[in-house]
C-alpha angles and dihedrals in degrees: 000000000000085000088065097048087050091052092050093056109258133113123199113204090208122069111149113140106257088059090070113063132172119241118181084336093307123115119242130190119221126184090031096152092116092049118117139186106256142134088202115130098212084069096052093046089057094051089064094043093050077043097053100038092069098038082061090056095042092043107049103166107080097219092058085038093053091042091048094047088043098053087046100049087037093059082033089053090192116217124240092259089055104056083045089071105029080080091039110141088232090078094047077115102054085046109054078065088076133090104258094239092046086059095043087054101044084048090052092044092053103051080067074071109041 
């Protein structure tokens, strides 16, 4: 999944839902034309959030939020950079796109992380 582009080395920069599919139980991107090849975290960091923000749109209901968010970040096993950036003030603008209680519960999920 998305832990083992990043671990190649790649980053995507868009990472809404309909741009993964699933193709004879393989993952395939799709839309990758703002991926680039880079080990930075801060990029990283933006995948999930990008990640994150539509999951919050397509999962309303905060306990199957939280249990999908936890699964995902549980397989991901961000490291602690990561998480750094993911609250770095530089992406105060991606996240005022989220639902206020999305963002309290992905906080609360990532200082498991931290």
């Amino acid at each position: 999944g998305l832990r083992d582009i990043h671990e190649s080395g790649y980053v995507l920069g868009d990472t809404k839902l309909s741009n993964f599919v699933v193709v004879r139980n393989r993952l395939g991107i799709i839309d990758a034309e703002q991926s680039l090849k880079s080990n930075n975290p801060y990029y990283k960091a933006w995948d999930l959030l990008v990640l994150f923000l539509f999951l919050s749109y397509k999962i309303v209901n905060l306990n199957n939020f939280s249990d999908a968010v936890r699964k995902f970040l549980n397989e991901y096993n961000p490291d602690k950079s990561i998480v750094r950036e993911i609250f770095n003030i530089k992406n105060i603008n991606l996240m005022s796109f989220y639902p206020p209680t999305h963002l309290y519960v992905l906080k609360n999920l990532m200082t498991n992380f931290y």
